[in-house]
C-alpha positions in Angstrom: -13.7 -22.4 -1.3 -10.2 -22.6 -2.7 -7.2 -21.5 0.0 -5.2 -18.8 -1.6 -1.4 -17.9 -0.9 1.3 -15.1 -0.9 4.3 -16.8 -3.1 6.2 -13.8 -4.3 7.0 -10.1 -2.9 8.4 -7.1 -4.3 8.9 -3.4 -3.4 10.1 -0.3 -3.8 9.4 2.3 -0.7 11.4 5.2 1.0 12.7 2.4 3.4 14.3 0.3 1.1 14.4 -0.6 -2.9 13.6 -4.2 -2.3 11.5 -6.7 0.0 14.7 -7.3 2.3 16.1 -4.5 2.7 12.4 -2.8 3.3 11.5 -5.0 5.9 15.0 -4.7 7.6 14.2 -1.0 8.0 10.8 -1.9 9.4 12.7 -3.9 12.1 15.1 -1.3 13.2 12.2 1.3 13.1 13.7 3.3 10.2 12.3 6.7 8.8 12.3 7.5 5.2 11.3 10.6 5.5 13.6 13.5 4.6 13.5 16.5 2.9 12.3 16.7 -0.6 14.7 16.4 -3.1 12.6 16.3 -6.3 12.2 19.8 -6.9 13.1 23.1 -5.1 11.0 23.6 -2.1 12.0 27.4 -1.4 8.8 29.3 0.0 6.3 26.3 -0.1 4.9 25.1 3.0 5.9 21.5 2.7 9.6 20.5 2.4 9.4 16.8 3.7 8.3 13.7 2.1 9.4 10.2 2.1 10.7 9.8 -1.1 12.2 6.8 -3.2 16.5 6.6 -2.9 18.8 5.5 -4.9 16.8 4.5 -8.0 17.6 3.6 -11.3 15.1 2.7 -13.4 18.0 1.7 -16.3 19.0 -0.9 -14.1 16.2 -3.0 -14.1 14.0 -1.4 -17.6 15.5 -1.3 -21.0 16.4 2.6 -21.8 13.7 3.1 -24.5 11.0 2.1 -22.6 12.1 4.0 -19.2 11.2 7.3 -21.9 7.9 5.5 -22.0 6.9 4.9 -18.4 6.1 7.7 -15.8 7.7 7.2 -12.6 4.7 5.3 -10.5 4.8 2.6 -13.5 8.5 2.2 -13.3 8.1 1.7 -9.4 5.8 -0.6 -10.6 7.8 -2.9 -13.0 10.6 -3.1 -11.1 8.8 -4.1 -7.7 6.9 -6.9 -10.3 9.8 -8.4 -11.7 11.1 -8.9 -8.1 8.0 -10.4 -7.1 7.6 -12.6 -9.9 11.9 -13.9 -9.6 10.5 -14.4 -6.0 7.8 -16.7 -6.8 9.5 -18.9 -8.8 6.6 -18.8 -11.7 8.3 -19.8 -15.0 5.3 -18.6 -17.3 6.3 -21.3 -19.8 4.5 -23.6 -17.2 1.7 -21.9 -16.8 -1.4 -21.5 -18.7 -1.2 -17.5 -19.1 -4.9 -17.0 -19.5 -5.6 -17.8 -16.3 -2.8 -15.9 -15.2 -3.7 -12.0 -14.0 -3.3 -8.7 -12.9 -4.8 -6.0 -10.8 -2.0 -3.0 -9.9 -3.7 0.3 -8.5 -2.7 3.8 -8.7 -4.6 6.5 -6.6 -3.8 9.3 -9.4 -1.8 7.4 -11.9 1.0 9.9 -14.1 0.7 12.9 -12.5 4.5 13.9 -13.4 3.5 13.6 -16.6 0.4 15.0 -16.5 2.0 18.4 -15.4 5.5 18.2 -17.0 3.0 17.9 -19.9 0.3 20.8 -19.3 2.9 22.9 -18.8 4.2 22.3 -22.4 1.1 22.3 -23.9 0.5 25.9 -22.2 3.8 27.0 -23.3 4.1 25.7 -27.1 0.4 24.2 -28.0 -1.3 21.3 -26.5 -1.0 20.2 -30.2 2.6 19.3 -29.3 2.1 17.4 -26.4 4.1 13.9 -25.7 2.7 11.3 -28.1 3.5 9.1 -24.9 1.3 11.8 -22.4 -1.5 9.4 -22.8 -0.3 6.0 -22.0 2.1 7.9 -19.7 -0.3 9.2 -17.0 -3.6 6.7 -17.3 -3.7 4.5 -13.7 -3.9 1.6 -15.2 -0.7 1.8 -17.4 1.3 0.1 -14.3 -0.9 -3.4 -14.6 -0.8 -3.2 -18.4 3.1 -3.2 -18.8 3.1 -5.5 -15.8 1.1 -7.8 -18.1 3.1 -7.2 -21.3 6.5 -7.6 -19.3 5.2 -11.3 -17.8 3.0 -12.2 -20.5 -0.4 -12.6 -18.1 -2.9 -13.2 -20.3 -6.0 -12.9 -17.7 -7.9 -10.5 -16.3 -5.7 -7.1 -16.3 -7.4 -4.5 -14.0 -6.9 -1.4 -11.9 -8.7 -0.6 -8.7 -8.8 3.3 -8.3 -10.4 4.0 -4.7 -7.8 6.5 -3.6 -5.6 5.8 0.0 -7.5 2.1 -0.1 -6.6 1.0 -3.9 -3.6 -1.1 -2.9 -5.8 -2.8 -0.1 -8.6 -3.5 -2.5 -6.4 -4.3 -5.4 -4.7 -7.5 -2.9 -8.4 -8.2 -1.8 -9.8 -8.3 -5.0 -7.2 -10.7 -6.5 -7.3 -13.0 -3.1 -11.2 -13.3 -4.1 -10.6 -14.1 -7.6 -8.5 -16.6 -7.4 -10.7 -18.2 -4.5 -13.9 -18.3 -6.7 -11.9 -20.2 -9.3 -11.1 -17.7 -11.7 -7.6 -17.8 -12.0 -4.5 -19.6 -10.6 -2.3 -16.7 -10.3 -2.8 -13.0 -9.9 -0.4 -10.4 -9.3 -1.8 -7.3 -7.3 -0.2 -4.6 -5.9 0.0 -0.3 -6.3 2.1 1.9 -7.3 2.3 5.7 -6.7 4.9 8.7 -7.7 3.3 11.6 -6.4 6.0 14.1 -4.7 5.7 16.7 -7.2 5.1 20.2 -7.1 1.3 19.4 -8.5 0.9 16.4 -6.7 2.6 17.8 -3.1 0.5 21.1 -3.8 -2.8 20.2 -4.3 -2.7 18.2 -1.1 -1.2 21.2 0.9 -4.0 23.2 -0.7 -6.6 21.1 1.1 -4.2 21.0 4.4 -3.9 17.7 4.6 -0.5 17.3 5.2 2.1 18.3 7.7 4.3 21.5 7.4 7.0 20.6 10.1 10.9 20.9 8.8 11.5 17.7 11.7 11.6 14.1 10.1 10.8 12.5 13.3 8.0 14.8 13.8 6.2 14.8 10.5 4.3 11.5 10.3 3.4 10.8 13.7 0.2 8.5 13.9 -1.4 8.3 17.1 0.7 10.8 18.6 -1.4 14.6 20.2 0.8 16.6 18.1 -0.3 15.0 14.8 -1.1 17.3 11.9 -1.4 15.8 8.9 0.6 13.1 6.5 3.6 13.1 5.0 3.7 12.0 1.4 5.5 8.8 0.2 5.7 6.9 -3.1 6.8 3.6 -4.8 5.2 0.4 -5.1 4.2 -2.7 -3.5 3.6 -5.9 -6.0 2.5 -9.3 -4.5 1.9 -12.5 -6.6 -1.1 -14.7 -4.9 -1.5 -18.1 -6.0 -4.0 -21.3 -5.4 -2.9 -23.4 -2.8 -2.7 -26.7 -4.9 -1.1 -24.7 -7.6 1.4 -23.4 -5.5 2.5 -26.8 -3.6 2.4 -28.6 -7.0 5.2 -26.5 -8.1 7.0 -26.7 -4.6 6.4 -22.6 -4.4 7.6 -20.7 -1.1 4.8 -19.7 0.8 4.8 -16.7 2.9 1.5 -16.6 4.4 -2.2 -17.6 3.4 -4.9 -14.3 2.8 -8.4 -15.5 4.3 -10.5 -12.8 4.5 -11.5 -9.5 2.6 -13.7 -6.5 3.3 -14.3 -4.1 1.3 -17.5 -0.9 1.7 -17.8 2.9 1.4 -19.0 5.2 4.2 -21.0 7.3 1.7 -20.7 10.3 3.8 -18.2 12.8 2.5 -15.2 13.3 0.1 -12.2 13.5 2.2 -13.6 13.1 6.0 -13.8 9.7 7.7 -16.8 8.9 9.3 -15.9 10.3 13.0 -17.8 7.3 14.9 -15.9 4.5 12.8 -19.1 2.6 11.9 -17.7 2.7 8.4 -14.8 1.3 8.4 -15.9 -0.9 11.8 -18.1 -2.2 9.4 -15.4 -3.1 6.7 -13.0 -4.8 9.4 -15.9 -7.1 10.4 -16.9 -8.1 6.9 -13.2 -9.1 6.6 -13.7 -11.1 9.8 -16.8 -13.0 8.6 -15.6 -13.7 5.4 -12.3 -15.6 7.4 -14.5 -17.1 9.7 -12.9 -15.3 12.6 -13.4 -13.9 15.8 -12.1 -10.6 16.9 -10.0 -12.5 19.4 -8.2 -14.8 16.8 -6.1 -11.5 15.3 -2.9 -11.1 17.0 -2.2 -7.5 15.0 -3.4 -5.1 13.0 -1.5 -2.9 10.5 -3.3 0.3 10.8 -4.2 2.9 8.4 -3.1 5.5 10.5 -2.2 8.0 8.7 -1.1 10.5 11.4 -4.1 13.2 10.5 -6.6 14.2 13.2 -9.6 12.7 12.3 -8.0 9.3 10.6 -6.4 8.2 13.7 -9.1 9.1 16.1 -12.0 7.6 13.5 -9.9 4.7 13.2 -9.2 3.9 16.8 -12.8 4.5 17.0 -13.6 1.8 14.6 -11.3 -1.0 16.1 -13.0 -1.0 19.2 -16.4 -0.9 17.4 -15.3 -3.8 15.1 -12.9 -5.9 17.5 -15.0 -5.0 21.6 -13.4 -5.6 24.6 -9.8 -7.4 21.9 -9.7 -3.8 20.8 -7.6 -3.5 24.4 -5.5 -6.2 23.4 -4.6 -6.4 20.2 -1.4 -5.0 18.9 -1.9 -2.1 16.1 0.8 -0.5 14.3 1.0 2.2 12.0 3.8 1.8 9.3 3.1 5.1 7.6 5.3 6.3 10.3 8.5 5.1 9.0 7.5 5.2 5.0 5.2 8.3 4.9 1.9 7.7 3.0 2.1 5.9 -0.3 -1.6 6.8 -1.4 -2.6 4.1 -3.6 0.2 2.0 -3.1 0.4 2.3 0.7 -1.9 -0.5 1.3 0.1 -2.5 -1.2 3.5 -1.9 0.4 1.7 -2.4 4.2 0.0 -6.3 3.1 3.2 -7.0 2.1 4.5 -6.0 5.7 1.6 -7.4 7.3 2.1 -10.6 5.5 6.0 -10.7 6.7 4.8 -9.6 10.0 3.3 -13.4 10.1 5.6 -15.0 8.4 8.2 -13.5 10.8 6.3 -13.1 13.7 7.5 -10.0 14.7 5.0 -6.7 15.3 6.4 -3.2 13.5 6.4 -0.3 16.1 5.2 3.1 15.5 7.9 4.7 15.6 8.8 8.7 17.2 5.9 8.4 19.5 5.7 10.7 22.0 3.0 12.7 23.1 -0.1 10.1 24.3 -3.5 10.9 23.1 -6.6 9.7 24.8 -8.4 9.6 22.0 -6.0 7.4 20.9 -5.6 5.0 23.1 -5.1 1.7 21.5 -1.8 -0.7 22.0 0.2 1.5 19.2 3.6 -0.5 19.7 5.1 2.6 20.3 8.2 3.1 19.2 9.6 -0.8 19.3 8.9 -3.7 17.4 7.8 -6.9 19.3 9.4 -10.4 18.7 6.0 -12.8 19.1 4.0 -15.3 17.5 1.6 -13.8 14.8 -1.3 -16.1 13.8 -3.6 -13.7 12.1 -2.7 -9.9 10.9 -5.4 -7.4 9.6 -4.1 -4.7 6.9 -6.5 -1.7 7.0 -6.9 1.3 4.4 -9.4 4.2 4.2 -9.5 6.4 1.3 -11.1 9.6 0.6 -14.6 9.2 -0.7 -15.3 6.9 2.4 -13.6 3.6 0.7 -12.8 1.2 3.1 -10.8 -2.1 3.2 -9.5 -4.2 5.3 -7.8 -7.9 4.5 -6.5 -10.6 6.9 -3.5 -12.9 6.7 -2.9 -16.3 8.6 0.5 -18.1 9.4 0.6 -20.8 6.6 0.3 -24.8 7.2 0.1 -27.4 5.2 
């Protein structure tokens, strides 16, 4: 089988507008989350989210087509033209039809979607954006992606909910290692801190109400009650090995295994024993060729909801035995929120520096211990120390699971 690598990185998240500046914040255990500034939150239960600073789409997208894009495609762009400067690729070297894409979105345009129902409601649906169309469909993001870098492959958007970014890396890690292509960018995007989008997830009580950033997205922690939203984008360009020392690429870490499988048990719930997504994490492990004792961390979903964090914890120590009371498992969501559909995206790419840079993200504003819970969490402080292997988890709602790995590159 063909090795694959990560070459180039890009990202937009509530912790920082690029790769560098993100992973800084991950380092210094930063929290994006703040109050919602998006809209007016007077007399709704949710005022906090972690939302996107600071960006300008004009600064990176020509005018005209920023009128074209909804938000979660131009989080998407932008983090794939940094990826792609990153990686070196000059596509006038490269044969673009094996070149190719797969972006996720969880729910795609759903600014426009209601900035646009409620101007069909109000003047006719007859009168709707010409641009509503192409504007909200998930797989908009890949397509200008493609159209922007002139990949000519396979274009494609995995749509599995909270584990689309996961599957979309996984996906493009196993086409690329089954000789299919020589480059793929992968990734997700998400831009869902609207009134809709924050609503409907309120509606089902799935997030937290608290007016405390440090006590909103709390994973692991007793006095978890729900997730905090986050959006933006997390774009990572995968290449064959061969192809990628031929052209004397940077190399940030190799991806060697990728599970992927579906707890067919209900729409939002996790499986409460963990068997699911156990099940998932071991795939990932066999399709490495590793042992539970070879992973040094894992990135987990952790999404700081009840029954996530305790079916999760659950599944570790299903999938990993006796190494579930030694390996190191974080959950990132705590400084950035939840991205949805991009959150695995934006969490390989920080599992991925993780090994590069050998250094463990904390879960940071833990306090209160659960038993239930009761896993190495890196509470509250990164750790400085050598990461061979890192497993990225995600579980989405309609029981998807999916789980990759990443090794320390050599030669």
């Amino acid at each position: 089988m063909r090795r694959v690598v990560v070459t180039g990185l890009g990202a937009i998240t509530p912790i920082g507008n690029n790769v560098t500046d993100m992973w800084n914040s991950v380092e210094q255990g930063v929290c994006g989350i703040a109050p919602i500034t998006h809209y007016d939150t007077t007399g709704r239960k949710v005022s906090l989210a972690g939302e996107v600073k600071n960006f300008d789409p004009e600064a990176y997208i020509d005018k005209r087509d920023v009128r074209k894009m909804d938000k979660f495609t131009q989080f998407a762009v932008v983090a794939a033209k940094e990826a792609m400067e990153d990686s070196g690729l000059q596509m006038e070297n490269e044969d673009a039809s094996r070149c190719g894409i797969i972006v996720s979105s969880g729910i795609g345009g759903i600014e426009t979607i209601q900035t646009e129902a409620i101007k069909g409601n109000e003047k006719g649906y007859d009168r709707v954006s010409p641009f509503f169309i192409p504007m909200g469909i998930s797989n908009m993001a890949a397509g200008q992606i493609a159209i922007a870098h002139g990949f000519k492959g396979m274009c494609n958007c995995v749509v599995t909910a909270c584990a689309s970014g996961t599957n979309a890396i996984g996906d493009a890690f196993h086409y690329i290692r089954d000789g299919y292509a020589e480059v793929m960018m992968c990734g997700g995007a998400e831009a869902s801190i609207t009134p809709f989008g924050i609503g409907g997830f309120t509606s089902l009580k799935a997030l937290n109400t608290t007016t405390d950033p440090n006590r909103a997205s709390i994973p692991f922690d007793a006095e978890r009650s729900g997730f905090v939203m986050g959006e933006g984008a997390g774009i990572l360009v995968l290449e064959e090995y061969e192809h990628a020392v031929a052209r004397g690429a940077c190399i940030y870490a190799e991806i060697v295994g990728y599970g992927a499988n579906c707890d067919a048990y209900h729409i939002t719930a996790p499986l409460e024993d963990g068997s699911g997504a156990a099940a998932c994490m071991t795939v990932a492990l066999k399709d490495a060729g590793l042992s539970p004792e070879d992973i040094t961390y894992i990135n987990a979903h952790g999404t700081s909801t009840q029954l996530n964090d305790k079916g999760e914890t659950c599944a570790i120590k299903l999938a990993f035995g006796e190494t579930a009371k030694k390996v190191m498992v974080s959950s990132t969501k705590s400084m950035t929120g939840h991205l949805l559909g991009a959150s695995g995206a934006v969490e390989g790419i920080i599992t991925a520096l993780s090994v590069n840079k050998d250094f463990v993200p904390a879960t940071i504003n833990y306090k209160v211990a659960d038993e239930s819970c009761d896993l190495d969490i890196v509470p509250n402080t990164g750790r400085k120390t050598t990461v061979s292997y890192a497993m990225s988890n995600s579980l989405g709602f309609g029981g998807h699971n999916a789980s990759i790995i990443f090794k320390k590159y050599t030669a």
